[in-house]
N, C-alpha and C positions, 0 to 999 in steps of 0.2 A: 683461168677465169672464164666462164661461160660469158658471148656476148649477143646481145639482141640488137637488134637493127630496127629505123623506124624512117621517117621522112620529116618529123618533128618533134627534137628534144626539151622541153620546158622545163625551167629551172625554177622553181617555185612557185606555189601556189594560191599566191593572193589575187587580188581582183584582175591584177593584168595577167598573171599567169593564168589561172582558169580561163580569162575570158578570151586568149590565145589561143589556149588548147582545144577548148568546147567550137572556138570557129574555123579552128583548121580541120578538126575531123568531121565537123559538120562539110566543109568541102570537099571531104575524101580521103585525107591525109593521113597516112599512120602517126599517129600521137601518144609520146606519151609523157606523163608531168609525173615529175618528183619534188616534193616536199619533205623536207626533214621535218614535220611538226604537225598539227593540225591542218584540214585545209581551208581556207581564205584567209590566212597571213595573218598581218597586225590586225588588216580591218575588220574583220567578220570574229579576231579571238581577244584584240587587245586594245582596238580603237573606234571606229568608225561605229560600229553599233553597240557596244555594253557602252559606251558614254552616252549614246542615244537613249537606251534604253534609262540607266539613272537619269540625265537630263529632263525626259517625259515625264519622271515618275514625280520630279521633286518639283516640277512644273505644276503641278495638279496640286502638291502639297502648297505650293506659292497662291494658287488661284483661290483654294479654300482659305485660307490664311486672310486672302484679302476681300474675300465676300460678304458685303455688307449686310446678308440675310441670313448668314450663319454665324452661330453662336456655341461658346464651349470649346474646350481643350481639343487640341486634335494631337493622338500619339500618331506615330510612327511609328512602324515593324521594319527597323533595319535588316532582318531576314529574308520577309517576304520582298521587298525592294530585289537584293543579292537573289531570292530564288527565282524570279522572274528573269534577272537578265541570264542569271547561267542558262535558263531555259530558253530564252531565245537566242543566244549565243548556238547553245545545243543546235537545236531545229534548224538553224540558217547553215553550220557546219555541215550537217550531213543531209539539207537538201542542194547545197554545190557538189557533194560529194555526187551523190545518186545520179543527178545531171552531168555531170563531166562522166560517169560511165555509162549511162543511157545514150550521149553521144558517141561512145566507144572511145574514148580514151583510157592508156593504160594509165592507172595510178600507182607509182611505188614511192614507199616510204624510204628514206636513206639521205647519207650526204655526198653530195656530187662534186667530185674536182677534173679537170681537165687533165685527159694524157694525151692529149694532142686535139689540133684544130676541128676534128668532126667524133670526137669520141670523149665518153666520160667516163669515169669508174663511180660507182656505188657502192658507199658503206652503209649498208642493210641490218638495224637491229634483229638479231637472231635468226639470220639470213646468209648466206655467202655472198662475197661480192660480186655486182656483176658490171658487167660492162657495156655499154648502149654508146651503139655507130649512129650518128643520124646527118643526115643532109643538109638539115639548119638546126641552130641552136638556138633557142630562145631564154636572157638571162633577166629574169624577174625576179629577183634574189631580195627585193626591199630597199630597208636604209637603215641604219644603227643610228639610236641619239647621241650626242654629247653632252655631258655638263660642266667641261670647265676644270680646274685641279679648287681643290678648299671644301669638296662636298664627298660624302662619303654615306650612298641608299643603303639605310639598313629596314627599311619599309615599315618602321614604327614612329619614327621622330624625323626621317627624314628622306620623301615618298621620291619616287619615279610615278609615272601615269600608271601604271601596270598595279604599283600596291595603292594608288586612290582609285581605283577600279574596285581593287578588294574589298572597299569600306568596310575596316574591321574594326574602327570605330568613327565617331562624331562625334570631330572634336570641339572644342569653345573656340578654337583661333587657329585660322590658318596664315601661311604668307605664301601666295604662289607667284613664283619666280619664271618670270617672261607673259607678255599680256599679249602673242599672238592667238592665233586659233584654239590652239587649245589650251593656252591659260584663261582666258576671259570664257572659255563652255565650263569648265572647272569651278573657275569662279564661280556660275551661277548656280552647279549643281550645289554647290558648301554652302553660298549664301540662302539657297533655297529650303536647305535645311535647317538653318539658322543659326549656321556658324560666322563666326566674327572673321570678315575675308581681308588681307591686304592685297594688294598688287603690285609687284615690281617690276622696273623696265627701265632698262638702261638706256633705251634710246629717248628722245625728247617728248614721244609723245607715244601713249597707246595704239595698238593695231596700226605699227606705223610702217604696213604697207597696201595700206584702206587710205580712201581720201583723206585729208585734212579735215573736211568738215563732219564726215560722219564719226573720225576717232575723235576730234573734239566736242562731238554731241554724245559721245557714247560715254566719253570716259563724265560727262555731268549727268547721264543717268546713272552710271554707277556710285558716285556721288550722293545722288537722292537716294539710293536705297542702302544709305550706310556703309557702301566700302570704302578703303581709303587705297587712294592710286597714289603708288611715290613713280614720278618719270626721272631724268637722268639720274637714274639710281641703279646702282649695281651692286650683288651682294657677293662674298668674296669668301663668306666662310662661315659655317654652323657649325656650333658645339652644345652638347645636350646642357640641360639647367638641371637641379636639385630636383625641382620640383617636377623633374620628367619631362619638359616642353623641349624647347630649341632655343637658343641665344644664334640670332643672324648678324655677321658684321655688315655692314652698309658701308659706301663709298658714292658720294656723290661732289660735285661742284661747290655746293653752299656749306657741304660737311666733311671734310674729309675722313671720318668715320662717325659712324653709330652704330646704334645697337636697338634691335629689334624682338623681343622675345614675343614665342606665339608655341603653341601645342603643336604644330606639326609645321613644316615647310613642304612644298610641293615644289619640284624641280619640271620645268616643262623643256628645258635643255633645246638645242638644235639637231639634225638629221644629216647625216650623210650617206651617201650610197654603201652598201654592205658589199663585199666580194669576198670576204674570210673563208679561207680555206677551200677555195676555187682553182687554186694553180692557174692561176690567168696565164703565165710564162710559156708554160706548155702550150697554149694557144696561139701563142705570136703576140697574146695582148698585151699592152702599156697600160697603167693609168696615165692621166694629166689630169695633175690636182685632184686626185681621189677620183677621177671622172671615166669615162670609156666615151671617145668621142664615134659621135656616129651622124648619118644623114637625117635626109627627110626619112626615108622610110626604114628607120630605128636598125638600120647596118651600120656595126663598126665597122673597122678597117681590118677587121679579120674576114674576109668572103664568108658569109654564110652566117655570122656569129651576128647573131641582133640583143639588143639589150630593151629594156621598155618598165616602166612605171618607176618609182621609186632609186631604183638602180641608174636610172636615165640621168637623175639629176632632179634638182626642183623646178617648176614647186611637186611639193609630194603630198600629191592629192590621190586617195582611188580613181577621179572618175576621169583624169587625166592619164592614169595608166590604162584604163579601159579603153581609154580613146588610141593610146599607142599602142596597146598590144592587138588592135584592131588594125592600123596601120601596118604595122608588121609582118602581119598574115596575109593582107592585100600587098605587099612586097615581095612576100617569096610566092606569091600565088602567081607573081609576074604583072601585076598592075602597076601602072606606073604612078609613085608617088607624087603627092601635091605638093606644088612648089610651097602653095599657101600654111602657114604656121598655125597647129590647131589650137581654137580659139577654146582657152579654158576659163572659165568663172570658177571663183573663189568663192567657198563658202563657209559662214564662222557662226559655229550652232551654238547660242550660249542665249540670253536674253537681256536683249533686244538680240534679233539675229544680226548678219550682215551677209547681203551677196555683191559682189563685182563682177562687171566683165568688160575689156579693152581699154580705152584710154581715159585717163580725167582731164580733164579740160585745161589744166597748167600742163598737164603733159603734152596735148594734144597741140597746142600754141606752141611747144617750145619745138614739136616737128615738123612746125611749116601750114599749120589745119588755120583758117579761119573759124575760129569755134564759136557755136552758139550752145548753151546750157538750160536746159529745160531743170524747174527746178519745184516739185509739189511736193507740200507737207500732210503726212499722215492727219494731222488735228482735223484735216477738212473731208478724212475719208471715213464713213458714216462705218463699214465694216469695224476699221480700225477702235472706233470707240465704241463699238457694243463690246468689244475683246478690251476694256478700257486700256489699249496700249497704242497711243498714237503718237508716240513720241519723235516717231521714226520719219523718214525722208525718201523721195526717189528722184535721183540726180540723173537725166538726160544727156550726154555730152555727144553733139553733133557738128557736121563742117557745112559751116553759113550755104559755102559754094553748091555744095551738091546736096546737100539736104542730107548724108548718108550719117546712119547712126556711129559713132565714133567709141559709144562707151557708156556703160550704165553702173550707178551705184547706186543702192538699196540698204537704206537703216531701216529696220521694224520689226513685226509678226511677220512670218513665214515669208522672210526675206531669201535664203536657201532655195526654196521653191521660185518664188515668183525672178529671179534672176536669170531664171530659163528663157524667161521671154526676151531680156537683152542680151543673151548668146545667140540667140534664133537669129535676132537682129544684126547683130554687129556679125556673123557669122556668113549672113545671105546677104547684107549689103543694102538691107532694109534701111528706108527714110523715115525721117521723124514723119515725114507724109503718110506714108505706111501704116506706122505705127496709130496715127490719128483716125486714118480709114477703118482701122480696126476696133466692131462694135464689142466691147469684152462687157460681160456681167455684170449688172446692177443687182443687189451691193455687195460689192465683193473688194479684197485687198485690191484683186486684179487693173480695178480701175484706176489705181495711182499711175500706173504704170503709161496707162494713157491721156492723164490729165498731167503728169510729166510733159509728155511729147507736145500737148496743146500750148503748156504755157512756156515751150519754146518761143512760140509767134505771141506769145499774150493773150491765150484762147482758152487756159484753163476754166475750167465750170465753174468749180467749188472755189477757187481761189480769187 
């Protein structure tokens, strides 16, 4: 078996893997990334943008819809929708591609498993196997969903994300199953084309790792726009109907069963880290608990062996694997890692959005903070109501004592966006003081942001 040598091996090709590879050979490094599949992973072929792109499109269908100076039927081209996102899917595919070789990283396709701790073998479609020695190994390999045992994806009656991606048709009724992230963006794209949406969630209350008060405001706009939320509800088993739909069993508290029929169910399942067919053993590595534990700067307990985004564990966000496969490379570059844990915001692209970042305010008390809560409603923010969406909120969570931002949560329009500014904050150690000091744009969302931090003290303008 032929083998090549290099100073860094990357084990897949999604946001954290490219964004490893493209910064180690930008430092000098011999690089090279193998992906068995496309490159940029789920995010750039399965998640993170073709849901954006449907989400925009049906966004725009919602806006006409609700325009009071427009008149008449409006069709939709469910084609042209589907030929736009494969095209932008396309174009972002092979501009990482181009840039990860303009940076001089070698790219090969195949599947990688370990035959010992600094070497891998490659099975290469219509290729010979080869064999690549490297110095470090970097394992961005993703996560795999789960759904549970009672379900059974045949991508017509009853979806994974991948065939409601496909939209190969639109149906009258959907039920989608789990209201985190990407049940509630889902949601919006079904209802935004005017399909009849339910939502199920087995825990107590929607988006229920979002404040209390913004999943409680969230799930009554959902509400207002006709869909119906079932909470401690869990569904246990779909069997197809006569008439081609889905019969859903349900299990909750008040019921111990019912029954749910709808044209299609949508499974939005949980994630765990992927290592299939890696030969971890060969490396010296363990799981615990599906896991590969590792430091600050993304090393396991194999010398040289780093793991990073999705594979790390949750949350399984891209732009948290960007941030460690960043990490990673200033660790074998020989920097020395931050003690400090990097600060990630959550973000939930559905409509109304929602962005987080660091503590909410029952958190923040229950670890010892003096908390004070800055707390401004969209209604009063003049941006928010020319986009007639002000439904939304910007929750400040700061400590009385030092003034220091503690944690921002955001319900609204371009909530995703604007949560950047309480990562900055809660990141640098910025004050609601700070925060105040800062003259941001008239009119813009931007200023809730800062009439949050005002009516910490009771200073807000508009409020």
């Amino acid at each position: 078996m032929k083998t090549e040598r290099c100073d860094l091996l990357v084990v897949g090709g999604g946001p954290g893997g490219y964004t490893a590879a493209m910064r180690a050979a930008a430092k000098g490094l011999r690089v090279t990334l193998v992906e068995k599949g496309p490159m940029g992973g789920t995010c750039l072929n399965r998640g993170c943008l073709p849901t954006k792109a449907l989400l925009e499109d049906t966004l725009t269908i919602e806006r006409v819809r609700r325009a009071r100076f427009l008149k008449g039927d409006l069709k939709i081209n469910r084609e042209r929708i589907l030929e736009r996102k494969a095209a932008l899917v396309a174009e972002s595919v092979a501009g990482v591609t181009q840039t990860a070789l303009e940076k001089g990283v070698t790219l090969l396709q195949g599947k990688a498993s370990f035959t010992g701790p600094d070497r891998m073998a490659l099975e290469r479609p219509g290729d010979e196997p080869l064999e690549v020695q490297a110095r470090h190994i970097l394992l961005a390999t993703g996560s795999r969903p789960e759904y549970g045992p009672g379900f059974a994806i045949d991508g017509e009656r009853v979806l994974d994300t991948d065939a409601a991606l496909a939209l190969a048709s639109i149906p009258r009724s959907v039920a989608v199953v789990g209201t985190g992230n990407r049940g509630v963006e889902f949601a919006a794209i079904y209802a935004n084309l005017g399909v009849r949406v339910t939502l199920i969630e087995r825990a107590k209350r929607i988006l229920p790792r979002e404040h209390r008060w913004v999943s409680g405001r969230y799930r009554q706009v959902l509400g207002q726009r006709r869909m119906q939320v079932l909470t401690r509800t869990e569904a246990v088993a779909a069997e197809p109907t006569q008439g081609g739909g889905v019969r859903l069993t349900l299990e909750s508290p008040k019921h111990e069963q019912d029954r749910l029929e709808v044209d299609q169910v949508l499974l939005t399942g949980s994630r765990r880290p992927s290592f299939a067919g890696l030969n971890l053993e060969a490396a010296g590595l363990v799981l615990q608990d599906g896991l590969l534990e590792h430091g600050p700067a993304l090393e396991t307990g194999q010398k040289g062996i780093y793991v990073a985004g999705d594979a790390a564990g949750a949350p399984y966000l891209a732009h948290k694997a960007i941030g460690q496969a960043m990490a990673a490379v200033d660790g074998i570059l020989g920097k020395e890692a931050s003690a400090e844990a990097l600060v990630v915001p959550n973000c939930i692209y559905g409509d109304p959005e929602v962005g987080s970042v660091g503590l909410k305010d029952y958190e923040a008390k229950k670890a010892g903070y003096n908390v004070r809560l800055g707390e401004f409603h969209l209604v009063r923010n003049g941006r928010a109501g020319t986009m007639g969406k002000d439904e939304g909120v910007v929750l400040t969570v700061s400590d009385a004592d030092t003034g220091r931002v503690l944690g921002m949560h955001i319900l609204g329009p371009s909530a995703t966006e604007l949560i950047s500014l309480g990562a900055l904050a809660v990141r640098n150690g910025l004050t609601v003081g700070d925060l105040k000091q800062t003259v941001l744009p008239h009119m813009t969302l931007s200023e809730a942001v800062f009439e949050s931090a005002a009516a910490t003290d009771g200073e807000a303008v508009h409020q």
